[in-house]
mmCIF file of the N, C-alpha and C atoms, coordinates in Angstrom:
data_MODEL
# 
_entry.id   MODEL 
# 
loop_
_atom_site.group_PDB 
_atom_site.id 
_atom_site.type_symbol 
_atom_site.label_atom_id 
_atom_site.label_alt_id 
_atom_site.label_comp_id 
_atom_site.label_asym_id 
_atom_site.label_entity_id 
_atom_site.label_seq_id 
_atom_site.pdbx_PDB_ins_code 
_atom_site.Cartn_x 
_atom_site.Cartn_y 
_atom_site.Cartn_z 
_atom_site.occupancy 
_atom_site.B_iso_or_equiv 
_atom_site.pdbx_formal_charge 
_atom_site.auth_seq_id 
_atom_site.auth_comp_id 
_atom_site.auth_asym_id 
_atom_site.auth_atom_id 
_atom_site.pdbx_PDB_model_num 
ATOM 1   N N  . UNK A 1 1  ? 122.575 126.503 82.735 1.00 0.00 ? 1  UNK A N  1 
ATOM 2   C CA . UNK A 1 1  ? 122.088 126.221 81.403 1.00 0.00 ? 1  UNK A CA 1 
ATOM 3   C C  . UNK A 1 1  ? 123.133 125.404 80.656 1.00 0.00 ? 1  UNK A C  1 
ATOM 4   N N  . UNK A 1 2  ? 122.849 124.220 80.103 1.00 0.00 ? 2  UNK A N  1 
ATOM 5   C CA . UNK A 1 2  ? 123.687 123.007 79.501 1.00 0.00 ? 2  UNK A CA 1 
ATOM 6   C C  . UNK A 1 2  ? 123.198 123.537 78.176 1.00 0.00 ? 2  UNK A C  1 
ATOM 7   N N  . UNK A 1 3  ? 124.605 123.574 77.522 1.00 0.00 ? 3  UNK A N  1 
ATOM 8   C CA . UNK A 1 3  ? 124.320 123.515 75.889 1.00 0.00 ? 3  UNK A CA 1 
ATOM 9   C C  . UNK A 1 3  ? 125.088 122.565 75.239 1.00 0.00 ? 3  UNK A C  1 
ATOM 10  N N  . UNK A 1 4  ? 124.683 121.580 74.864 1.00 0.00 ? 4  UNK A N  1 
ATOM 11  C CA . UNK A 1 4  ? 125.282 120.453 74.021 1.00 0.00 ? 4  UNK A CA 1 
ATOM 12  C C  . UNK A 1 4  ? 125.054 119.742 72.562 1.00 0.00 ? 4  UNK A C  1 
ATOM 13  N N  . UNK A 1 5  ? 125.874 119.122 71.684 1.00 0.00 ? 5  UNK A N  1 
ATOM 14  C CA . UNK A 1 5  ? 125.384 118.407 71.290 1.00 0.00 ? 5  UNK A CA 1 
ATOM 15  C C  . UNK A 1 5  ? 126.023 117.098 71.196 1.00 0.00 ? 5  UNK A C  1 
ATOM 16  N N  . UNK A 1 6  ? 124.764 116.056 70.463 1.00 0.00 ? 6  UNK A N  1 
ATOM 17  C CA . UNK A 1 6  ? 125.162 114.722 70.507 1.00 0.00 ? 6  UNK A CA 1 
ATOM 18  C C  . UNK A 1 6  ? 126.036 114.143 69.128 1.00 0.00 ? 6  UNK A C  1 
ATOM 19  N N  . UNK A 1 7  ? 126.443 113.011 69.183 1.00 0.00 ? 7  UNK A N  1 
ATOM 20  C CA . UNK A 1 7  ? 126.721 112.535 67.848 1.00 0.00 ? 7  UNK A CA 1 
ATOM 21  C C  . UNK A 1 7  ? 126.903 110.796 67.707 1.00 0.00 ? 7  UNK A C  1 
ATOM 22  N N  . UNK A 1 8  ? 126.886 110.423 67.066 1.00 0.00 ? 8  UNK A N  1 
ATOM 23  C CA . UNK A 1 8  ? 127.745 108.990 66.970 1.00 0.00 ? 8  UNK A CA 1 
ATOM 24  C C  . UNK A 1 8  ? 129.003 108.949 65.536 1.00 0.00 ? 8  UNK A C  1 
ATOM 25  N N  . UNK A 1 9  ? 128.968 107.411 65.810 1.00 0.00 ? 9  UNK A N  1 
ATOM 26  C CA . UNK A 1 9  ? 130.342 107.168 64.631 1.00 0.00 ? 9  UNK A CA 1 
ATOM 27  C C  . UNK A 1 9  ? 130.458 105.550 65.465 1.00 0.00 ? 9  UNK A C  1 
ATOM 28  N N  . UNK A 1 10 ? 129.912 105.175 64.503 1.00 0.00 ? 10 UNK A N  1 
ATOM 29  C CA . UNK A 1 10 ? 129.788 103.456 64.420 1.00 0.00 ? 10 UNK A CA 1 
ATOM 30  C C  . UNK A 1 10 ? 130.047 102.819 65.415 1.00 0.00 ? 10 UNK A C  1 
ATOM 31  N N  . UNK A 1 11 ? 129.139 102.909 66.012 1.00 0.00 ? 11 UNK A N  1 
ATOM 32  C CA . UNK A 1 11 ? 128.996 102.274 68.051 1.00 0.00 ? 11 UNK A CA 1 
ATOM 33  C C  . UNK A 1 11 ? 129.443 102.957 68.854 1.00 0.00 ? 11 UNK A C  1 
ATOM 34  N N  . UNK A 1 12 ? 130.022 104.180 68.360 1.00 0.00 ? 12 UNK A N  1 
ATOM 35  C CA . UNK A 1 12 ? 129.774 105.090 69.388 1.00 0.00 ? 12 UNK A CA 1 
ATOM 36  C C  . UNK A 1 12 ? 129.042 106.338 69.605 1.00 0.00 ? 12 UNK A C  1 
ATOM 37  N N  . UNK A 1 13 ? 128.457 106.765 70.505 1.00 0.00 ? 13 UNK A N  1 
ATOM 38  C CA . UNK A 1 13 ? 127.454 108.203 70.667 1.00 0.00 ? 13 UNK A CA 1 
ATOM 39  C C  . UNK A 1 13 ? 128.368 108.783 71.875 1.00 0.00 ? 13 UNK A C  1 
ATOM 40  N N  . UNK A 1 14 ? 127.973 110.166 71.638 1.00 0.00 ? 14 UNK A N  1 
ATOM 41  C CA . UNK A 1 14 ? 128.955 111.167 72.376 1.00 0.00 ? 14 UNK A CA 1 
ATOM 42  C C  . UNK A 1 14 ? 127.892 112.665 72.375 1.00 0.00 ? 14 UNK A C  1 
ATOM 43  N N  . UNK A 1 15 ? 128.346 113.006 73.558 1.00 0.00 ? 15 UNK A N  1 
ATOM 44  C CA . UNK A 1 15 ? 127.614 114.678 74.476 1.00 0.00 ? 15 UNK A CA 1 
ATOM 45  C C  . UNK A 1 15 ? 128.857 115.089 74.612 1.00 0.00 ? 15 UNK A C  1 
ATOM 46  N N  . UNK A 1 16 ? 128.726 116.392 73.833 1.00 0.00 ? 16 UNK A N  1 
ATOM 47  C CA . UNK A 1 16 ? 129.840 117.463 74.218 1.00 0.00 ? 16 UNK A CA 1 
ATOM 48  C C  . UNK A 1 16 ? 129.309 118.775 74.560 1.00 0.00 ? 16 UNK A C  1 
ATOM 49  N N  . UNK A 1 17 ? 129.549 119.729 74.952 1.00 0.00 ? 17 UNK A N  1 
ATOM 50  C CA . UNK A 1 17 ? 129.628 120.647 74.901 1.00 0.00 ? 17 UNK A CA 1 
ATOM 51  C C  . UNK A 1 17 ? 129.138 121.619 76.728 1.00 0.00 ? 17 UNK A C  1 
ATOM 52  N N  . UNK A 1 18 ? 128.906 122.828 76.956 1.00 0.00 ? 18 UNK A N  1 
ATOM 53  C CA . UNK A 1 18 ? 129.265 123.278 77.927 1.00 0.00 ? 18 UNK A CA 1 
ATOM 54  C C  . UNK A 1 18 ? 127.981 123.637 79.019 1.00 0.00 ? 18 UNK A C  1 
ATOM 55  N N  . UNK A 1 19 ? 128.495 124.298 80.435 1.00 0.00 ? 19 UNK A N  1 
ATOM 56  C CA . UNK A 1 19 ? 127.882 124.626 81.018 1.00 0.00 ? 19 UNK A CA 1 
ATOM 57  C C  . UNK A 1 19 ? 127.998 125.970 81.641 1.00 0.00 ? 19 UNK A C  1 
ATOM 58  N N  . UNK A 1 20 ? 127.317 127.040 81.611 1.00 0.00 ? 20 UNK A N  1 
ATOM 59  C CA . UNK A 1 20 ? 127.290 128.054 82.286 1.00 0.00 ? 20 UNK A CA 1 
ATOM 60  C C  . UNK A 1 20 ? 126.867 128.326 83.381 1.00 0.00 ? 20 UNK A C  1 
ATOM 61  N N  . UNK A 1 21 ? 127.426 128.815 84.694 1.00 0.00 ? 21 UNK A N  1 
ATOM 62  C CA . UNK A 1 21 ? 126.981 128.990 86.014 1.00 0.00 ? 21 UNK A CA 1 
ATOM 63  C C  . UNK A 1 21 ? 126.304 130.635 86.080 1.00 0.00 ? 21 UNK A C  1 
ATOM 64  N N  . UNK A 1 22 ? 125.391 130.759 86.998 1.00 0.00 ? 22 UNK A N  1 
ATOM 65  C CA . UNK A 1 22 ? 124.935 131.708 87.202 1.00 0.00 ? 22 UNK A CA 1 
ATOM 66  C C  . UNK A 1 22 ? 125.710 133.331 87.243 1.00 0.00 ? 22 UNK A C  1 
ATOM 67  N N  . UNK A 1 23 ? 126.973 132.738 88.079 1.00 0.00 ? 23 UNK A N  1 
ATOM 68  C CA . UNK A 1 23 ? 128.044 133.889 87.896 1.00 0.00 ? 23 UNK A CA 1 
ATOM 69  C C  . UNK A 1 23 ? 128.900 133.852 86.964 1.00 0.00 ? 23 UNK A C  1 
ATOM 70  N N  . UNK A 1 24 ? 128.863 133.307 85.731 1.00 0.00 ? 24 UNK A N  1 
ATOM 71  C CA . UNK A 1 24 ? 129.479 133.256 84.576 1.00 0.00 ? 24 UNK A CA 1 
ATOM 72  C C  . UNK A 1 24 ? 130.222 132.599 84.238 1.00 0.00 ? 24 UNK A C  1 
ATOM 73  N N  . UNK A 1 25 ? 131.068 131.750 84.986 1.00 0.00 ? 25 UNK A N  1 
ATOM 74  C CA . UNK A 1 25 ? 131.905 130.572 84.893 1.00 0.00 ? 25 UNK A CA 1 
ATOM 75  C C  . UNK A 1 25 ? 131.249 129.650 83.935 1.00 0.00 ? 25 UNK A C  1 
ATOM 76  N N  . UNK A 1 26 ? 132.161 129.365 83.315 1.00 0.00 ? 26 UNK A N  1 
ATOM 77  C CA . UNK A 1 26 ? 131.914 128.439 82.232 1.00 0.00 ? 26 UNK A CA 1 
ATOM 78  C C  . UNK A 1 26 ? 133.077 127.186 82.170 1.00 0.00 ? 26 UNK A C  1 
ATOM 79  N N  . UNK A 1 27 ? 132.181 125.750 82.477 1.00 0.00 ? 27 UNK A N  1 
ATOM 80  C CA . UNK A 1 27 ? 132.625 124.425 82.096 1.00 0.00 ? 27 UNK A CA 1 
ATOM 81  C C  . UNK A 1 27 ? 132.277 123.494 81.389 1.00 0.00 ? 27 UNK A C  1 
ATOM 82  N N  . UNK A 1 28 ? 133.138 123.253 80.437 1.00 0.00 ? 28 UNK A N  1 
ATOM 83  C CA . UNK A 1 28 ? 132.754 121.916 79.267 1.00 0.00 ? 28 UNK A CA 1 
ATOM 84  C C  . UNK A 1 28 ? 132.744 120.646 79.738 1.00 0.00 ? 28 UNK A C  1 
ATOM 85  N N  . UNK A 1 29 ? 132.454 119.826 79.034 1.00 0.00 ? 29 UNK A N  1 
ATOM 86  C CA . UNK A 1 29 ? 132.141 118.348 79.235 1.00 0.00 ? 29 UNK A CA 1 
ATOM 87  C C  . UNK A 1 29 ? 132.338 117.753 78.245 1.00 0.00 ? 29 UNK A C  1 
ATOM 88  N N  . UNK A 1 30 ? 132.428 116.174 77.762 1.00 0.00 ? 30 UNK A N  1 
ATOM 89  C CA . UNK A 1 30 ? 132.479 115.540 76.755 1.00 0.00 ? 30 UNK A CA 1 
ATOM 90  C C  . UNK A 1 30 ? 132.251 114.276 77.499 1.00 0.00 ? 30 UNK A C  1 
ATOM 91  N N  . UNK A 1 31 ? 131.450 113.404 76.792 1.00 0.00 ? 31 UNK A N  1 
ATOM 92  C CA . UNK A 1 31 ? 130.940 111.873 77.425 1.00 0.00 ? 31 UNK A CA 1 
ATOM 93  C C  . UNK A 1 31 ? 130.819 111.207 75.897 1.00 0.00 ? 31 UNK A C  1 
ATOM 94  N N  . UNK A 1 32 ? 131.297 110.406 75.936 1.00 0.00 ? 32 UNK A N  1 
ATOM 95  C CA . UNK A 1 32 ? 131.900 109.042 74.847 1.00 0.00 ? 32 UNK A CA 1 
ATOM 96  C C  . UNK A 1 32 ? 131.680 107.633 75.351 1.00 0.00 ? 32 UNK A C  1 
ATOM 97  N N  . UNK A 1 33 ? 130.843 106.897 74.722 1.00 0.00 ? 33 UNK A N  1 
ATOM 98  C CA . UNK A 1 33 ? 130.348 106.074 74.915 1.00 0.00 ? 33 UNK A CA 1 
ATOM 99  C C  . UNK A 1 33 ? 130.308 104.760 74.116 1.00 0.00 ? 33 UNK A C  1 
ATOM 100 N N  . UNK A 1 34 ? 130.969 103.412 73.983 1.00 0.00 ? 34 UNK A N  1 
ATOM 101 C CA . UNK A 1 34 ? 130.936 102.991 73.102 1.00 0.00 ? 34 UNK A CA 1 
ATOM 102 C C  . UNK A 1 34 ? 129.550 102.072 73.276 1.00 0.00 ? 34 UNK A C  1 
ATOM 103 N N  . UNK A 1 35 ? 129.334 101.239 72.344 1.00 0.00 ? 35 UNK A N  1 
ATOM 104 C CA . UNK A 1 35 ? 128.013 100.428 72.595 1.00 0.00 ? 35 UNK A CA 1 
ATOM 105 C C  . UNK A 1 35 ? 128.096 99.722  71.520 1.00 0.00 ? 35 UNK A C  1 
ATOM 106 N N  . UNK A 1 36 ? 127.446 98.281  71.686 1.00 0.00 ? 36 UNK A N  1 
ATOM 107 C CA . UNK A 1 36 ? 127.765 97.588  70.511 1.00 0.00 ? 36 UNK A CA 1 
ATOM 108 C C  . UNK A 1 36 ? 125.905 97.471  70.031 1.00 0.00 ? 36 UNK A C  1 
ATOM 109 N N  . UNK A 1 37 ? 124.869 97.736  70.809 1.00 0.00 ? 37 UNK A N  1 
ATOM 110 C CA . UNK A 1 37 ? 123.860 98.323  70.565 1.00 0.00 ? 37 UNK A CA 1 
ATOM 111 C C  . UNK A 1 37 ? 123.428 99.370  70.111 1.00 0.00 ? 37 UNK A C  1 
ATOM 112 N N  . UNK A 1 38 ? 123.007 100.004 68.939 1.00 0.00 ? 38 UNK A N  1 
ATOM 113 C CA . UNK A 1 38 ? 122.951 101.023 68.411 1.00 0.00 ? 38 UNK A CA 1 
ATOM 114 C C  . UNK A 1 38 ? 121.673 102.287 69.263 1.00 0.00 ? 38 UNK A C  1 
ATOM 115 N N  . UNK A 1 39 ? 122.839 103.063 69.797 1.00 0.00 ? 39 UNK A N  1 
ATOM 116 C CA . UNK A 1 39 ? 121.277 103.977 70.373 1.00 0.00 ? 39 UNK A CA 1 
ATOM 117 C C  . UNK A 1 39 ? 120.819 103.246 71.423 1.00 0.00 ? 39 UNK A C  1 
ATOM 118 N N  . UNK A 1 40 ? 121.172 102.300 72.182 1.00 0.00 ? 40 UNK A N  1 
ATOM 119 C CA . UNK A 1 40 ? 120.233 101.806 73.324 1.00 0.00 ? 40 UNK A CA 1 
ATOM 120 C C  . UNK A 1 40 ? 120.119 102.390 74.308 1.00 0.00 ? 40 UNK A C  1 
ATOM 121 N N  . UNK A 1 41 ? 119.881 103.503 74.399 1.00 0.00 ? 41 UNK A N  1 
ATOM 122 C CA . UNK A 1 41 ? 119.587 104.589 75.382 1.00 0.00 ? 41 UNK A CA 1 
ATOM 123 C C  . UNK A 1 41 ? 120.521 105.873 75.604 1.00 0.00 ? 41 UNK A C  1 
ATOM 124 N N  . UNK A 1 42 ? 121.757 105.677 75.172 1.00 0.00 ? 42 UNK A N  1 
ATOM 125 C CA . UNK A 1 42 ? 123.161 106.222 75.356 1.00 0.00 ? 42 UNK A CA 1 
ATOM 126 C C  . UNK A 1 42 ? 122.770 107.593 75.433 1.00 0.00 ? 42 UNK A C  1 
ATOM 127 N N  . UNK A 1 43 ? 122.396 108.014 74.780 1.00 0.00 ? 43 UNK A N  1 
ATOM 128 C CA . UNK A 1 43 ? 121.773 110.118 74.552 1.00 0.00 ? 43 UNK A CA 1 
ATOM 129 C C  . UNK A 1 43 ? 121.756 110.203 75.952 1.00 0.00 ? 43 UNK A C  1 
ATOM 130 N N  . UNK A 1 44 ? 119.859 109.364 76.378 1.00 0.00 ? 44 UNK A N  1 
ATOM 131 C CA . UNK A 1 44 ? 119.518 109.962 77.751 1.00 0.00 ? 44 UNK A CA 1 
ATOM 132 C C  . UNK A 1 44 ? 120.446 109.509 78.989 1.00 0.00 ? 44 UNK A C  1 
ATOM 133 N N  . UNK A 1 45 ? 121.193 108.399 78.670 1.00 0.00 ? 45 UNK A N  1 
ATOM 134 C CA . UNK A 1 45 ? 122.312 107.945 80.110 1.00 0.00 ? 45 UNK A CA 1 
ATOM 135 C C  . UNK A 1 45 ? 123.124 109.574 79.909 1.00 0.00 ? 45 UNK A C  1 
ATOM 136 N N  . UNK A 1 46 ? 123.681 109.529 78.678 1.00 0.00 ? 46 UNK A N  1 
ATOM 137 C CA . UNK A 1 46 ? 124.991 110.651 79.222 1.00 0.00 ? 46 UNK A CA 1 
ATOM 138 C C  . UNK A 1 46 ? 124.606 112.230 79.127 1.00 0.00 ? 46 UNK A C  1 
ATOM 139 N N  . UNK A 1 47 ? 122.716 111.880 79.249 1.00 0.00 ? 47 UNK A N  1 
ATOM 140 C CA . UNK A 1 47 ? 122.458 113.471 79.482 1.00 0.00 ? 47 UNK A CA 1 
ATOM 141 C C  . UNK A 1 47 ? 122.060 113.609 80.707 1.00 0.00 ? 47 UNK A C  1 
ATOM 142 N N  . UNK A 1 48 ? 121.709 113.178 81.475 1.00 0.00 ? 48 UNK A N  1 
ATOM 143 C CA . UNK A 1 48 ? 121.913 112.151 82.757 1.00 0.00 ? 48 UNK A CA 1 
ATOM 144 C C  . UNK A 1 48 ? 123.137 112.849 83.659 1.00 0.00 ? 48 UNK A C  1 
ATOM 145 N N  . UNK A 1 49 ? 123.987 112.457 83.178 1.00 0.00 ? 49 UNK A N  1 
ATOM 146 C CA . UNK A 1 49 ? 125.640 112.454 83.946 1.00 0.00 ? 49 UNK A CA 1 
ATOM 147 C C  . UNK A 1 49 ? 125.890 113.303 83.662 1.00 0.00 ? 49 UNK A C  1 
ATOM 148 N N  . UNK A 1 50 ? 125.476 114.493 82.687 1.00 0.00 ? 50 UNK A N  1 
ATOM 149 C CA . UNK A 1 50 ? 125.839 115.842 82.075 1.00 0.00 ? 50 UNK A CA 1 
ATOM 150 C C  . UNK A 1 50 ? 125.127 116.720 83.357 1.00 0.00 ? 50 UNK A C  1 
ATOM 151 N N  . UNK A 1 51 ? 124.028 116.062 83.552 1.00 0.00 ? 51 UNK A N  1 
ATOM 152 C CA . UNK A 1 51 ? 122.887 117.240 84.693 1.00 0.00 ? 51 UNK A CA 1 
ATOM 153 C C  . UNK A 1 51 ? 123.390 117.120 86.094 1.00 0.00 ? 51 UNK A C  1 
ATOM 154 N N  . UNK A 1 52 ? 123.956 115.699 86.097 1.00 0.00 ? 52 UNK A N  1 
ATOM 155 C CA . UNK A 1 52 ? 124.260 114.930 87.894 1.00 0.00 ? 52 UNK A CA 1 
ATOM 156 C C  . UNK A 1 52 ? 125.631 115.685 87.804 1.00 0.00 ? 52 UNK A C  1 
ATOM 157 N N  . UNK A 1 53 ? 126.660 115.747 86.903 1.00 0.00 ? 53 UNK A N  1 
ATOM 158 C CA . UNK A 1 53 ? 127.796 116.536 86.975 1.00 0.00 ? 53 UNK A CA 1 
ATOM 159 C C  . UNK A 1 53 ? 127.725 117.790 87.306 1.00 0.00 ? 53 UNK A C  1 
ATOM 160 N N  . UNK A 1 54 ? 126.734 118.665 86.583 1.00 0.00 ? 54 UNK A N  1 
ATOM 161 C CA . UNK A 1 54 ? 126.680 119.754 86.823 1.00 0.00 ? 54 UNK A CA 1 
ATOM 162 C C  . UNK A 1 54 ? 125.630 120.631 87.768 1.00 0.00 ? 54 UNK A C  1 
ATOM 163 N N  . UNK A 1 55 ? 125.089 119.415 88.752 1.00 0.00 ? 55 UNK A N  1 
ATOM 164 C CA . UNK A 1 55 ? 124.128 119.618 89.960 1.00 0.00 ? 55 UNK A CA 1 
ATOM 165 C C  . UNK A 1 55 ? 125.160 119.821 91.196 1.00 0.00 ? 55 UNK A C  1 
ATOM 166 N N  . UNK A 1 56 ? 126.251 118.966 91.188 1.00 0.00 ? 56 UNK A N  1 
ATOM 167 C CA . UNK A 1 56 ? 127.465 119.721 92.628 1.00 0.00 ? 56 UNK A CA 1 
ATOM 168 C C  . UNK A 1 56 ? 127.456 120.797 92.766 1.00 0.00 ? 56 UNK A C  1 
ATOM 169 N N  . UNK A 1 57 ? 128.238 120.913 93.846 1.00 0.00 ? 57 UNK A N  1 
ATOM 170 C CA . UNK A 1 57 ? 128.677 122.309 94.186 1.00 0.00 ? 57 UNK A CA 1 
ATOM 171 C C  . UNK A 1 57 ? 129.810 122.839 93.429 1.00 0.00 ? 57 UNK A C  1 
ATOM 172 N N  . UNK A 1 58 ? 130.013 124.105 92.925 1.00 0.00 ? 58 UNK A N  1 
ATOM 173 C CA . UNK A 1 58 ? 130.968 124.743 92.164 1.00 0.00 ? 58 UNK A CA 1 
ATOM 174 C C  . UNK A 1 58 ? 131.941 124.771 93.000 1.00 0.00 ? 58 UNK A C  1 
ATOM 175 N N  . UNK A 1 59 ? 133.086 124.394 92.783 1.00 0.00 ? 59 UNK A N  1 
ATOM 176 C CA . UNK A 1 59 ? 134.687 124.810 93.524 1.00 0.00 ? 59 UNK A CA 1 
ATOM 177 C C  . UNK A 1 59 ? 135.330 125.894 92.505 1.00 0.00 ? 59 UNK A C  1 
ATOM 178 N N  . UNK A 1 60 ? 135.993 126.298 93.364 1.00 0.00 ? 60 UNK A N  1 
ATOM 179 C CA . UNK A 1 60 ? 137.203 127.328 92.868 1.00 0.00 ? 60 UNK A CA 1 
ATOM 180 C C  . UNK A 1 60 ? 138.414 126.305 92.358 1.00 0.00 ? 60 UNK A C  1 
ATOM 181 N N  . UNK A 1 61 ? 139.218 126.066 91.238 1.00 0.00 ? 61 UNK A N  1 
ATOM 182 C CA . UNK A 1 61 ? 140.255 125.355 91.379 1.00 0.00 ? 61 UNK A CA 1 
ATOM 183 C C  . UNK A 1 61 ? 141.392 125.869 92.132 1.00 0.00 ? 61 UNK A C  1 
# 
C-alpha cells in the first residue's frame, strides 16, 4: 500500500511519501521532477516509478 502525496513549485512537481510491505517494513520515496511544461503528465510518470519501484523484490539491507 503506497501512500503519497504530490506537489509542485514553479516547474517543478514532486511524489513523496511511503510504502508499506506486507510484513511491515516500511520504505519512503521522493521523485522531483523539473519541467518547463506545466503538469505535462509528471503526477502519472512519477506514480508510475513509485509502483515499478515498489513491484521488486524486497532485500534485507
Amino acid at each position: 500500500r503506497i501512500r503519497a502525496k504530490t506537489g509542485t513549485l514553479k516547474g517543478v512537481n514532486a511524489l513523496a511519501g511511503y510504502w508499506r510491505w506486507k510484513d511491515g517494513r516500511v520504505a519512503a520515496f521522493a521523485i522531483l521532477v523539473n519541467s518547463q511544461q506545466p503538469n505535462a503528465g509528471i503526477v502519472d510518470y512519477a506514480d508510475r516509478i513509485a509502483r515499478a519501484v515498489f513491484s521488486l523484490p524486497l532485500r534485507n539491507p
